[in-house]
PDB file with SEQRES, HELIX, SHEET and CRYST1 records, atoms N, CA, C and O in Angstrom:
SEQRES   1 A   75  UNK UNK UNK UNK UNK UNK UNK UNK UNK UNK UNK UNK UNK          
SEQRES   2 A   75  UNK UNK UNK UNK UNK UNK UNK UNK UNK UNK UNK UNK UNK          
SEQRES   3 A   75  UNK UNK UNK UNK UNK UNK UNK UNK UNK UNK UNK UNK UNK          
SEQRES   4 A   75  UNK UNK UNK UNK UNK UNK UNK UNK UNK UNK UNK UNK UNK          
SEQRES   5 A   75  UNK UNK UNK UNK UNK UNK UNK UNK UNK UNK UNK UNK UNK          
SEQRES   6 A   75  UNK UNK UNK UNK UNK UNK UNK UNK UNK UNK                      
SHEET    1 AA1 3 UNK A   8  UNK A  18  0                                        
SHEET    2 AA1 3 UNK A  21  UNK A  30 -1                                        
SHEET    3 AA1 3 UNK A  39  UNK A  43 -1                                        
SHEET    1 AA2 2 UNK A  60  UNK A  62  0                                        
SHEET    2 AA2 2 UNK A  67  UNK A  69 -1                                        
CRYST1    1.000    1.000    1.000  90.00  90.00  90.00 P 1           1          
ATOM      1  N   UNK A   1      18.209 -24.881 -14.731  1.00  0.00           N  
ATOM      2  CA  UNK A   1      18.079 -25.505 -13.440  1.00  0.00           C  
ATOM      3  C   UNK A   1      16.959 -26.549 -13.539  1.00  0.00           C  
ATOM      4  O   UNK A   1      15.814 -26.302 -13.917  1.00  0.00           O  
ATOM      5  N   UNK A   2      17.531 -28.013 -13.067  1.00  0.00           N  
ATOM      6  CA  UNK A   2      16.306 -28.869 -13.497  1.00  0.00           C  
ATOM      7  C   UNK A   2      15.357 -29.087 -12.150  1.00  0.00           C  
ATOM      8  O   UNK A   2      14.262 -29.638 -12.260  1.00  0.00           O  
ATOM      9  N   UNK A   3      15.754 -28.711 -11.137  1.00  0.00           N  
ATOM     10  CA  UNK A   3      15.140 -28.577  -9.599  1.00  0.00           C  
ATOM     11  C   UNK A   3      15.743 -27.782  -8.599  1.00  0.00           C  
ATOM     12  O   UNK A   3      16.590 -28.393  -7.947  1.00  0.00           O  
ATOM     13  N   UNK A   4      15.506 -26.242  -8.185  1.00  0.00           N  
ATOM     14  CA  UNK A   4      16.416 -25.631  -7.301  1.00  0.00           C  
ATOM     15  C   UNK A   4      15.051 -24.848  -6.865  1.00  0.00           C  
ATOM     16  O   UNK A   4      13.870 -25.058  -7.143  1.00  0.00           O  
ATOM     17  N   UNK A   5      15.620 -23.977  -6.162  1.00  0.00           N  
ATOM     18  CA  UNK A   5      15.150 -22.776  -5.602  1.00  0.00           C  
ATOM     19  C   UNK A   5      16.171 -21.431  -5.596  1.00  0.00           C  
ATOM     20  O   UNK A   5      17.400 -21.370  -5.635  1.00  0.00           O  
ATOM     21  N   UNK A   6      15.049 -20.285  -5.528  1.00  0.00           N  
ATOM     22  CA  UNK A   6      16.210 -18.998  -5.906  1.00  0.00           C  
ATOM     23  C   UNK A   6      15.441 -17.873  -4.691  1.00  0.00           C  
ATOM     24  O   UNK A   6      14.217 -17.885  -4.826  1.00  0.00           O  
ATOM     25  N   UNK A   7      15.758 -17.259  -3.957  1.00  0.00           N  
ATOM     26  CA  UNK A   7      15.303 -16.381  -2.805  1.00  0.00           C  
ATOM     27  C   UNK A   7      15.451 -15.663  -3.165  1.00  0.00           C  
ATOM     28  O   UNK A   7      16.454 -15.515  -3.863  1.00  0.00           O  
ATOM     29  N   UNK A   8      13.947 -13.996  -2.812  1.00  0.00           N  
ATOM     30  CA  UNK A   8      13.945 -13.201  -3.377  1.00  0.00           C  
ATOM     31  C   UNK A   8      13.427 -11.951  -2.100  1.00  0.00           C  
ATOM     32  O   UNK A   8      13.143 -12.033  -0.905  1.00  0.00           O  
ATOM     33  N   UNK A   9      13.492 -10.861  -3.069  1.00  0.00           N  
ATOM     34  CA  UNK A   9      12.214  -9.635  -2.799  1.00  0.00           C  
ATOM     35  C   UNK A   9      11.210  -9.653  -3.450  1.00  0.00           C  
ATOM     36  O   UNK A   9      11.334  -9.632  -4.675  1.00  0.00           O  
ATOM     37  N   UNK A  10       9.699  -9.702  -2.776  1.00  0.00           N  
ATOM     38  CA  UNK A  10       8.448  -9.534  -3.554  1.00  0.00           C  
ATOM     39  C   UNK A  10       8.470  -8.106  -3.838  1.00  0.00           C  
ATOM     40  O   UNK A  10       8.592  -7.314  -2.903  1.00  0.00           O  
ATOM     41  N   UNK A  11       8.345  -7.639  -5.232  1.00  0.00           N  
ATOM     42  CA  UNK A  11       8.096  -6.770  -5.574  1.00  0.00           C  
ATOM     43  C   UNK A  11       6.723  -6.268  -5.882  1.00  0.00           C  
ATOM     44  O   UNK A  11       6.287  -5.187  -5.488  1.00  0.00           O  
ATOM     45  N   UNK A  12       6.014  -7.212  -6.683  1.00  0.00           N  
ATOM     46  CA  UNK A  12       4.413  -7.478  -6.621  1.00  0.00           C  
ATOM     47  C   UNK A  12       4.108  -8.125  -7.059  1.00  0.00           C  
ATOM     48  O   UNK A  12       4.899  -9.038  -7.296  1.00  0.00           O  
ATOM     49  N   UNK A  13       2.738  -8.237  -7.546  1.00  0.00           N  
ATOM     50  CA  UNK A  13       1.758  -9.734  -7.300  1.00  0.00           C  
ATOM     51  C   UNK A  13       0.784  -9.030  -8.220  1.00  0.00           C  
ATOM     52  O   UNK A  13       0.304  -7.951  -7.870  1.00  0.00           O  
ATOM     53  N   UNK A  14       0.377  -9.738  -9.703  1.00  0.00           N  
ATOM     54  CA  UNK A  14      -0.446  -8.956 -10.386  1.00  0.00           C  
ATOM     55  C   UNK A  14      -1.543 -10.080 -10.916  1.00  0.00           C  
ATOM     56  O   UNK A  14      -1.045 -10.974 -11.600  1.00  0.00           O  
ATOM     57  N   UNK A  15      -3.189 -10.162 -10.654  1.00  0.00           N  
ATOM     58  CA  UNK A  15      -3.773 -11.242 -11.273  1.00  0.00           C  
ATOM     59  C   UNK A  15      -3.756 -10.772 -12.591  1.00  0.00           C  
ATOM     60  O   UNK A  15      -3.934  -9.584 -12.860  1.00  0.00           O  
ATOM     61  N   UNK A  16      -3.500 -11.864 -13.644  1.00  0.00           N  
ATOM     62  CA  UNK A  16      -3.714 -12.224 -14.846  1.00  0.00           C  
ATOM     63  C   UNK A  16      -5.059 -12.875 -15.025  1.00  0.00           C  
ATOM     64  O   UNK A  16      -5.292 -13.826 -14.279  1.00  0.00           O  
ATOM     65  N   UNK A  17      -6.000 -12.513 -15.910  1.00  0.00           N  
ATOM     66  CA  UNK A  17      -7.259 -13.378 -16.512  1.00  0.00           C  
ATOM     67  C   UNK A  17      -6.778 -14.088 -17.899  1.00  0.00           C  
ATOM     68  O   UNK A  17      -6.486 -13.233 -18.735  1.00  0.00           O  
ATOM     69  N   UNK A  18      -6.639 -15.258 -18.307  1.00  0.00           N  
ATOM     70  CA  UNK A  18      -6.320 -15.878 -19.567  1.00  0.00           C  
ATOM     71  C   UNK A  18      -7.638 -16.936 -20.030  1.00  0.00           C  
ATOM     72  O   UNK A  18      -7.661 -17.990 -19.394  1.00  0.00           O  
ATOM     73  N   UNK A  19      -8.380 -16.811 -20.740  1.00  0.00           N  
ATOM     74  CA  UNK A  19      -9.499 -17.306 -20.845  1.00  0.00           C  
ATOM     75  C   UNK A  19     -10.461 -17.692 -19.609  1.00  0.00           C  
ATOM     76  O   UNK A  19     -11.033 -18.782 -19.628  1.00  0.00           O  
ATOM     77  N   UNK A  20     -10.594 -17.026 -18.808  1.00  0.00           N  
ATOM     78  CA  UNK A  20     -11.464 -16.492 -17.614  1.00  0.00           C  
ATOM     79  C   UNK A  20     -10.545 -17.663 -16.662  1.00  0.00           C  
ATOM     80  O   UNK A  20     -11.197 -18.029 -15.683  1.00  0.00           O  
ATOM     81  N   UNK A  21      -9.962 -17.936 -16.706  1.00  0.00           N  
ATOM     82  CA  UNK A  21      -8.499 -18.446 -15.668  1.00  0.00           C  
ATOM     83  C   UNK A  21      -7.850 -17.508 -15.131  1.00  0.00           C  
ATOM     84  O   UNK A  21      -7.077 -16.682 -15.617  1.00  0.00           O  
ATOM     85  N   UNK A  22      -8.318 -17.734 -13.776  1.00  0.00           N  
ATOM     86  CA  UNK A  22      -6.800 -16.725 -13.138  1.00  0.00           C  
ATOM     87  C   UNK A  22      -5.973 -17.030 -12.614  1.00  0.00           C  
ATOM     88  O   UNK A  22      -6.120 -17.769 -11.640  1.00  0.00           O  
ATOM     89  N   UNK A  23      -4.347 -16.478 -13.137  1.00  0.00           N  
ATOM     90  CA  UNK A  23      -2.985 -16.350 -12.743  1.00  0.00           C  
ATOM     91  C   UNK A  23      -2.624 -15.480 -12.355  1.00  0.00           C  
ATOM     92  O   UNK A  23      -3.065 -14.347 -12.544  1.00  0.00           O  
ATOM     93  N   UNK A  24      -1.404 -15.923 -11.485  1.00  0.00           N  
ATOM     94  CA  UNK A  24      -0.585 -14.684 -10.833  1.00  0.00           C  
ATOM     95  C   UNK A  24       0.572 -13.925 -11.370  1.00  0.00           C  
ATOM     96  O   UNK A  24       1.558 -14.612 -11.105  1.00  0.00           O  
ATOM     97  N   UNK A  25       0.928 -12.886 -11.972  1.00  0.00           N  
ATOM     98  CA  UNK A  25       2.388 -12.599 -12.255  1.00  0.00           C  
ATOM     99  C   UNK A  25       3.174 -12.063 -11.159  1.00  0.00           C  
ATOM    100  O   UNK A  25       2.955 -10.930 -10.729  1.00  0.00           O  
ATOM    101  N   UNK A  26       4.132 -12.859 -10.657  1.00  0.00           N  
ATOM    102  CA  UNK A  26       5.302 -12.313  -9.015  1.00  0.00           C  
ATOM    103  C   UNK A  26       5.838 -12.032  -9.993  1.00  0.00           C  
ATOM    104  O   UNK A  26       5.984 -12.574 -11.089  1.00  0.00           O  
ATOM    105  N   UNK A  27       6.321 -10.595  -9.279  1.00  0.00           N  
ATOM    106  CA  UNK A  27       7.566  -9.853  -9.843  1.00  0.00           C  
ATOM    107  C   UNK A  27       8.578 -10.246  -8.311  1.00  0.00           C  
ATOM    108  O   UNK A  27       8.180 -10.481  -7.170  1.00  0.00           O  
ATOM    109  N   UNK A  28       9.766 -10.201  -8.778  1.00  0.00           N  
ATOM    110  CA  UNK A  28      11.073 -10.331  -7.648  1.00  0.00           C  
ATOM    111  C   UNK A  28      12.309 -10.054  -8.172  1.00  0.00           C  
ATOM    112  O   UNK A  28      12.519 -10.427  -9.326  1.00  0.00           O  
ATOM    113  N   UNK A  29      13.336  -9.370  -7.457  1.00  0.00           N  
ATOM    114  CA  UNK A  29      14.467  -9.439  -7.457  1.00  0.00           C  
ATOM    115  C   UNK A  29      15.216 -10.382  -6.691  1.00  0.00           C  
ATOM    116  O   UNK A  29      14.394 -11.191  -6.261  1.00  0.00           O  
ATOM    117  N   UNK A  30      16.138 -10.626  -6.378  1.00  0.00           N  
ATOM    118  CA  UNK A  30      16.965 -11.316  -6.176  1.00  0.00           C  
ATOM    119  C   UNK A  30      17.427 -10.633  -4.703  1.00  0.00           C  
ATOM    120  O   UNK A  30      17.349  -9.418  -4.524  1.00  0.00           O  
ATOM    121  N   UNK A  31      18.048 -11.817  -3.395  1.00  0.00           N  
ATOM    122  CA  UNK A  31      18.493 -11.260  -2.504  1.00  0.00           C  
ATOM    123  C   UNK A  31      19.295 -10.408  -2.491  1.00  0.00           C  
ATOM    124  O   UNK A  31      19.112  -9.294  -2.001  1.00  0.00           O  
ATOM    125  N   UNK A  32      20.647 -10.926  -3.207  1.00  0.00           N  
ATOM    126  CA  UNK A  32      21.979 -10.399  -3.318  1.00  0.00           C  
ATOM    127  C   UNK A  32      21.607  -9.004  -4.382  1.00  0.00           C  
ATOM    128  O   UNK A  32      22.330  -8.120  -3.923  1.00  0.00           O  
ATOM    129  N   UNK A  33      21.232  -8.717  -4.954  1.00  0.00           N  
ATOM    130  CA  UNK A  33      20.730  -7.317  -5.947  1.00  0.00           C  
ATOM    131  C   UNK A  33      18.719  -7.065  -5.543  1.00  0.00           C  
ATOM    132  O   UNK A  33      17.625  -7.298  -6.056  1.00  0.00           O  
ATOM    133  N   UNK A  34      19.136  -6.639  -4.682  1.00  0.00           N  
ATOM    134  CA  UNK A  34      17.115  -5.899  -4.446  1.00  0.00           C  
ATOM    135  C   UNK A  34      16.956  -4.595  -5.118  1.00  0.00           C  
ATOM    136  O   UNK A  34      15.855  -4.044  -5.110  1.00  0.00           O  
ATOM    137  N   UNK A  35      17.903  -4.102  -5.659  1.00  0.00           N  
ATOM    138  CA  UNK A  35      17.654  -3.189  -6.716  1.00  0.00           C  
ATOM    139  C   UNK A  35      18.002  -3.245  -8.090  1.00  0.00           C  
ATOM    140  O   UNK A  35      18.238  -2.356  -8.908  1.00  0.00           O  
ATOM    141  N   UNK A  36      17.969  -5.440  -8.228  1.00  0.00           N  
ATOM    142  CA  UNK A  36      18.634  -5.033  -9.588  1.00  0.00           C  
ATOM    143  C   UNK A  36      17.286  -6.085 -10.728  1.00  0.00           C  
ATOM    144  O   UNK A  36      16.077  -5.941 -10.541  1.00  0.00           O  
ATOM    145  N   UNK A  37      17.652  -6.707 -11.426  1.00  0.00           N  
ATOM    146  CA  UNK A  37      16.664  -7.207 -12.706  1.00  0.00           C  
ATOM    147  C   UNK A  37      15.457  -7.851 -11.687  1.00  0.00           C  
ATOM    148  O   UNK A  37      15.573  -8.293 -10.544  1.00  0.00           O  
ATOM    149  N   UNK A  38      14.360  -7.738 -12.478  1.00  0.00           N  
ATOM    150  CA  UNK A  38      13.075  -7.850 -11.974  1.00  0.00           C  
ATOM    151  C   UNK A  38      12.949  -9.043 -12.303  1.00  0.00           C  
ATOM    152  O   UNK A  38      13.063  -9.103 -13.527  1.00  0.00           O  
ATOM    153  N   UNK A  39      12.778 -10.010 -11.877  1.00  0.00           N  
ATOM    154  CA  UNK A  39      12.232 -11.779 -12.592  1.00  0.00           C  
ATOM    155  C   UNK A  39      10.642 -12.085 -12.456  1.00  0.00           C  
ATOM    156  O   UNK A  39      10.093 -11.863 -11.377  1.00  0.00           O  
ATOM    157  N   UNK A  40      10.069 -12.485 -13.318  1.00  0.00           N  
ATOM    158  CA  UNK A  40       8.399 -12.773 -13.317  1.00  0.00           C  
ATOM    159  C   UNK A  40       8.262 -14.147 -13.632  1.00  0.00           C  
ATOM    160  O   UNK A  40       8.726 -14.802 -14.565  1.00  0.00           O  
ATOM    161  N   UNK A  41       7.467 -14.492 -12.585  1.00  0.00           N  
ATOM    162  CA  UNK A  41       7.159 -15.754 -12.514  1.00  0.00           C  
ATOM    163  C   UNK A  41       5.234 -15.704 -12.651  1.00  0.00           C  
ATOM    164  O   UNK A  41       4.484 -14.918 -12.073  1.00  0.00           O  
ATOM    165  N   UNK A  42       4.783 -17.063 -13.813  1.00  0.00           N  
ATOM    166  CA  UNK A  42       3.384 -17.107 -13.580  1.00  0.00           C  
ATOM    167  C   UNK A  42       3.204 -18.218 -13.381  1.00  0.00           C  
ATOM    168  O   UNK A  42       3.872 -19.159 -13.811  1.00  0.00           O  
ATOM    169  N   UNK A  43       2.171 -18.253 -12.626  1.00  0.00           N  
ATOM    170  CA  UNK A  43       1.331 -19.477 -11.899  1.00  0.00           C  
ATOM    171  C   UNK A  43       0.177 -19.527 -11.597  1.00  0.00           C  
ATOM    172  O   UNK A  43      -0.369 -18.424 -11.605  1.00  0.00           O  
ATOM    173  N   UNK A  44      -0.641 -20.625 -11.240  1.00  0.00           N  
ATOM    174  CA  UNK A  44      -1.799 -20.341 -10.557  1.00  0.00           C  
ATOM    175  C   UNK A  44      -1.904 -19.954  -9.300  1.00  0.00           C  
ATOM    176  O   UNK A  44      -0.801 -19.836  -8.767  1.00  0.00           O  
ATOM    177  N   UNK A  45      -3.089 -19.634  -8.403  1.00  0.00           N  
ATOM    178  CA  UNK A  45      -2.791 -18.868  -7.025  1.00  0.00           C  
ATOM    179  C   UNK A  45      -2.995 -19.745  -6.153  1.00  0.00           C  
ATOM    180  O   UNK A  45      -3.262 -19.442  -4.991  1.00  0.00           O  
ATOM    181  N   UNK A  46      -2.863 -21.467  -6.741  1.00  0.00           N  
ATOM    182  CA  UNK A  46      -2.823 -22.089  -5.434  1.00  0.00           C  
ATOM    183  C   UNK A  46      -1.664 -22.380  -5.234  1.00  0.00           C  
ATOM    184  O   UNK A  46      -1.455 -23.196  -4.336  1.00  0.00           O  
ATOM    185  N   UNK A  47      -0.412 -21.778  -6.051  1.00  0.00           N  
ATOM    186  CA  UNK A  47       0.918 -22.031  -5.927  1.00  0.00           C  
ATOM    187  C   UNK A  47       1.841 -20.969  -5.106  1.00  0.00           C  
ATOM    188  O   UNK A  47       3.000 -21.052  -4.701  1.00  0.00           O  
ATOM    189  N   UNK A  48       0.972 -20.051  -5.031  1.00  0.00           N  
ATOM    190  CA  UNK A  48       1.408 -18.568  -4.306  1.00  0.00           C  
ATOM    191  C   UNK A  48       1.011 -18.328  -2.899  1.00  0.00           C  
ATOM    192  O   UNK A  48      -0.194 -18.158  -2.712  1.00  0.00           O  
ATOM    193  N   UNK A  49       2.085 -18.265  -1.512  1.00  0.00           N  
ATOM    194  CA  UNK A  49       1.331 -17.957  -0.285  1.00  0.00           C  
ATOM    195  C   UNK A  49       0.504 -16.853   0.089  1.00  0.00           C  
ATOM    196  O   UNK A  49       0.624 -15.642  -0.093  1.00  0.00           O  
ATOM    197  N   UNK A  50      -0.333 -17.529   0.635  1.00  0.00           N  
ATOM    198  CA  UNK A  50      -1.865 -16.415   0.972  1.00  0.00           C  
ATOM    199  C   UNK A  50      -1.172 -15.240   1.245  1.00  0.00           C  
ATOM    200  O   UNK A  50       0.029 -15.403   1.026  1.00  0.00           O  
ATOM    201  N   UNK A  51      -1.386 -14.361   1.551  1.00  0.00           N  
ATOM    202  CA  UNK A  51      -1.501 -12.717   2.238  1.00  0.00           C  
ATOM    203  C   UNK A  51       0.119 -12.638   1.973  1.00  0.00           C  
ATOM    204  O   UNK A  51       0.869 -12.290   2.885  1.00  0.00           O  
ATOM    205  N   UNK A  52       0.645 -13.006   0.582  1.00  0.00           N  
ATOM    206  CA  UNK A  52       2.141 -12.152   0.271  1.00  0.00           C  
ATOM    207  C   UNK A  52       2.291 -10.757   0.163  1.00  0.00           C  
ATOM    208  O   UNK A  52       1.740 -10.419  -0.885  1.00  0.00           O  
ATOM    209  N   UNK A  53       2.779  -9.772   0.752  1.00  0.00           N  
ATOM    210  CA  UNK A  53       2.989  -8.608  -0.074  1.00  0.00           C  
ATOM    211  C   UNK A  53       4.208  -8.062  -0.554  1.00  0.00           C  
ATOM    212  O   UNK A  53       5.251  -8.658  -0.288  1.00  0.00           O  
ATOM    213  N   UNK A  54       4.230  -7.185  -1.115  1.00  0.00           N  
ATOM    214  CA  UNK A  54       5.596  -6.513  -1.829  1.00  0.00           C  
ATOM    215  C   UNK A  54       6.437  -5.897  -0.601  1.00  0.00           C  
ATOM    216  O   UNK A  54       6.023  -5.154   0.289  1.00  0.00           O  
ATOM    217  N   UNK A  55       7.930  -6.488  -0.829  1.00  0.00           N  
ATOM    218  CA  UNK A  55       8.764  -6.507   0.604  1.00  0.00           C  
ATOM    219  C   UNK A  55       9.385  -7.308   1.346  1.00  0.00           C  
ATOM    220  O   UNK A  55      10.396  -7.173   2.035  1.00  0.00           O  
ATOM    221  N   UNK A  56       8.393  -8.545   1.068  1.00  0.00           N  
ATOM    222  CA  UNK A  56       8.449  -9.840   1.527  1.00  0.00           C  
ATOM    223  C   UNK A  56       9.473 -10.654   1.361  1.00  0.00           C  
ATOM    224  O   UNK A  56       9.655 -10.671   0.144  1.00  0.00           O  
ATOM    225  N   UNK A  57      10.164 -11.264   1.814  1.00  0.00           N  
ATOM    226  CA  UNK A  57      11.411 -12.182   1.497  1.00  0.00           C  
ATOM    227  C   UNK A  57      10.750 -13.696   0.962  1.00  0.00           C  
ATOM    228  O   UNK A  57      10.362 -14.557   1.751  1.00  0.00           O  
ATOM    229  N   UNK A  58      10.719 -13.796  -0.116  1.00  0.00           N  
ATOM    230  CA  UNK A  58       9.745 -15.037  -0.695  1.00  0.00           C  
ATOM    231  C   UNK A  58      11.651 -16.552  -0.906  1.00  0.00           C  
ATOM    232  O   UNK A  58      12.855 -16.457  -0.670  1.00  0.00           O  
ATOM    233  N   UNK A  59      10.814 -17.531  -1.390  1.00  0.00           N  
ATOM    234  CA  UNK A  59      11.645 -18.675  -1.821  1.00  0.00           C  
ATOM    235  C   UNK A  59      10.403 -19.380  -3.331  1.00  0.00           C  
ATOM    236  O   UNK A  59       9.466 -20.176  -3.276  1.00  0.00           O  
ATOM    237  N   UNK A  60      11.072 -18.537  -4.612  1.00  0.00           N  
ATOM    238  CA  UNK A  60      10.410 -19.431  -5.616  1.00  0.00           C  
ATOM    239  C   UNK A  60      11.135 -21.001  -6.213  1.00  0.00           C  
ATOM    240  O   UNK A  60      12.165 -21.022  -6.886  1.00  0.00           O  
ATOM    241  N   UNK A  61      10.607 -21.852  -5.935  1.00  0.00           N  
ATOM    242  CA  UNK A  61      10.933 -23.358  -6.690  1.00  0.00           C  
ATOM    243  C   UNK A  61      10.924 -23.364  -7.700  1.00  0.00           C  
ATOM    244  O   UNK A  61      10.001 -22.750  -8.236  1.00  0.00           O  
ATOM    245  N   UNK A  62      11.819 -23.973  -8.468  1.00  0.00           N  
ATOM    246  CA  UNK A  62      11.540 -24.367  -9.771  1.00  0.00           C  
ATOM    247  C   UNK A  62      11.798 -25.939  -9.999  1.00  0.00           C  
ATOM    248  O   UNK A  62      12.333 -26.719  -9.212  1.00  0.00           O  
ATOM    249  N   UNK A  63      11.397 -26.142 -10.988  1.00  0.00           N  
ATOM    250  CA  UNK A  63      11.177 -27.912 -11.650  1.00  0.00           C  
ATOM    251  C   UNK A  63      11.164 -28.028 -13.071  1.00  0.00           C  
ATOM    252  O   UNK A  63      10.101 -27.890 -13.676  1.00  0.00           O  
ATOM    253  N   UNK A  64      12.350 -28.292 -13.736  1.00  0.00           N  
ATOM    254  CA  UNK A  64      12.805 -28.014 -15.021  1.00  0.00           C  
ATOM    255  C   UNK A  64      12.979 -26.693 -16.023  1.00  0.00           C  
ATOM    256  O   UNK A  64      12.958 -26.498 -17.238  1.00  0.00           O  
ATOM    257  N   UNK A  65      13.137 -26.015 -14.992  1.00  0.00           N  
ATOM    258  CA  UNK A  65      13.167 -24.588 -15.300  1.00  0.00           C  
ATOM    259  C   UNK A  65      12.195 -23.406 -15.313  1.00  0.00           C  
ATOM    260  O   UNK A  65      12.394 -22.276 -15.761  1.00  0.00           O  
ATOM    261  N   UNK A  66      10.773 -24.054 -14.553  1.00  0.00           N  
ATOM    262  CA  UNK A  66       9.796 -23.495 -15.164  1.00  0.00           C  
ATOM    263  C   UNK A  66       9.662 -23.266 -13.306  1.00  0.00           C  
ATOM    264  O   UNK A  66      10.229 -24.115 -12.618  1.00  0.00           O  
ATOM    265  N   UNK A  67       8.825 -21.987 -12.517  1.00  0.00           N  
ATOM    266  CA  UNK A  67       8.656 -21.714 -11.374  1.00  0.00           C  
ATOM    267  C   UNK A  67       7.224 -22.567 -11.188  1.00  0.00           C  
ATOM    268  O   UNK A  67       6.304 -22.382 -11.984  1.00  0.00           O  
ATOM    269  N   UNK A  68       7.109 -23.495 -10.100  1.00  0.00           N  
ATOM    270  CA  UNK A  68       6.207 -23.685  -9.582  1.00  0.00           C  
ATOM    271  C   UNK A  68       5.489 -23.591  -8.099  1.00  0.00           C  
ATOM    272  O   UNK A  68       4.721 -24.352  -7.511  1.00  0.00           O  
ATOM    273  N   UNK A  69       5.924 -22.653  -7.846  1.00  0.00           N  
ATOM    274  CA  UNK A  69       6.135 -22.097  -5.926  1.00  0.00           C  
ATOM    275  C   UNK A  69       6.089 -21.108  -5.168  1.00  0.00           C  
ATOM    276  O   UNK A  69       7.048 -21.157  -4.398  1.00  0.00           O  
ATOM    277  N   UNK A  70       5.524 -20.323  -5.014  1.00  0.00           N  
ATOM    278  CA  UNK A  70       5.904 -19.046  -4.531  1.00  0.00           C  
ATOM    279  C   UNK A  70       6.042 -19.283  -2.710  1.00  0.00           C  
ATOM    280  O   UNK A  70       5.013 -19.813  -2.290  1.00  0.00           O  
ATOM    281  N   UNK A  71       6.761 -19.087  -1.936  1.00  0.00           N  
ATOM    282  CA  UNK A  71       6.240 -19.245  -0.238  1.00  0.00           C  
ATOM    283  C   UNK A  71       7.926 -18.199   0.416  1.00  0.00           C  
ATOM    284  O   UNK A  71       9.096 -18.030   0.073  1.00  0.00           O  
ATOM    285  N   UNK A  72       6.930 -17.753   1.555  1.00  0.00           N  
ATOM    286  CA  UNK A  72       7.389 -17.260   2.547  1.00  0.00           C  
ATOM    287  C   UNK A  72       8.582 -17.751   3.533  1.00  0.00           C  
ATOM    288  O   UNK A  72       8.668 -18.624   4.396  1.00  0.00           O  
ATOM    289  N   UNK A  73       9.582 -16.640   2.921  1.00  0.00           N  
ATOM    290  CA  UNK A  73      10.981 -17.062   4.061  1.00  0.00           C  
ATOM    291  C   UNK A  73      11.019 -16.695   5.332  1.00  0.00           C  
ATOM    292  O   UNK A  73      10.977 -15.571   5.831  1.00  0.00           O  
ATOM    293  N   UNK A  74      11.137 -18.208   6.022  1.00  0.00           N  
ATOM    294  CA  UNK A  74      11.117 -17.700   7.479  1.00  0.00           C  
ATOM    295  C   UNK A  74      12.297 -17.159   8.015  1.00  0.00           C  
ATOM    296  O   UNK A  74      13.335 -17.573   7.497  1.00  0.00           O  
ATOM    297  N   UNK A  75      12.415 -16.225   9.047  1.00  0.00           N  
ATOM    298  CA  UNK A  75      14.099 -15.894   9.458  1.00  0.00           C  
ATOM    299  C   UNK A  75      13.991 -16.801  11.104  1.00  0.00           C  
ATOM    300  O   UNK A  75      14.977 -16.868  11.838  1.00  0.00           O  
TER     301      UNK A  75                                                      
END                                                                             
């Protein structure tokens, strides 16, 4: 996918330290399967909406295949 988006379940939200850098690992499933493969996305946490938690109906972006987005689906 060279620019889409894919809607999910937040499953969780784990900080990563990588040379005293911190990242986020989102875990998510997928709307259509919320009980099925887990997808992990990393980023930095200015790419992730504030106060997400596990449960959450998220929308991750991507841009050449790589996730750069994490934000909150509104209903």
């Amino acid at each position: 996918m060279l620019k889409g988006t894919r809607d999910g379940i937040l499953k969780r939200v784990q900080p990563v330290s990588i040379h005293g850098q911190i990242y986020w690992d989102v875990f998510f499933t997928s709307l259509e399967e919320p009980d099925g493969q887990i997808h992990v996305a990393r980023m930095g946490p200015e790419a992730v909406a504030a106060n997400i938690e596990p449960g959450d109906q998220i929308r991750v972006e991507y841009l050449v295949g790589v996730a750069v987005k994490v934000s909150f689906v509104r209903a």
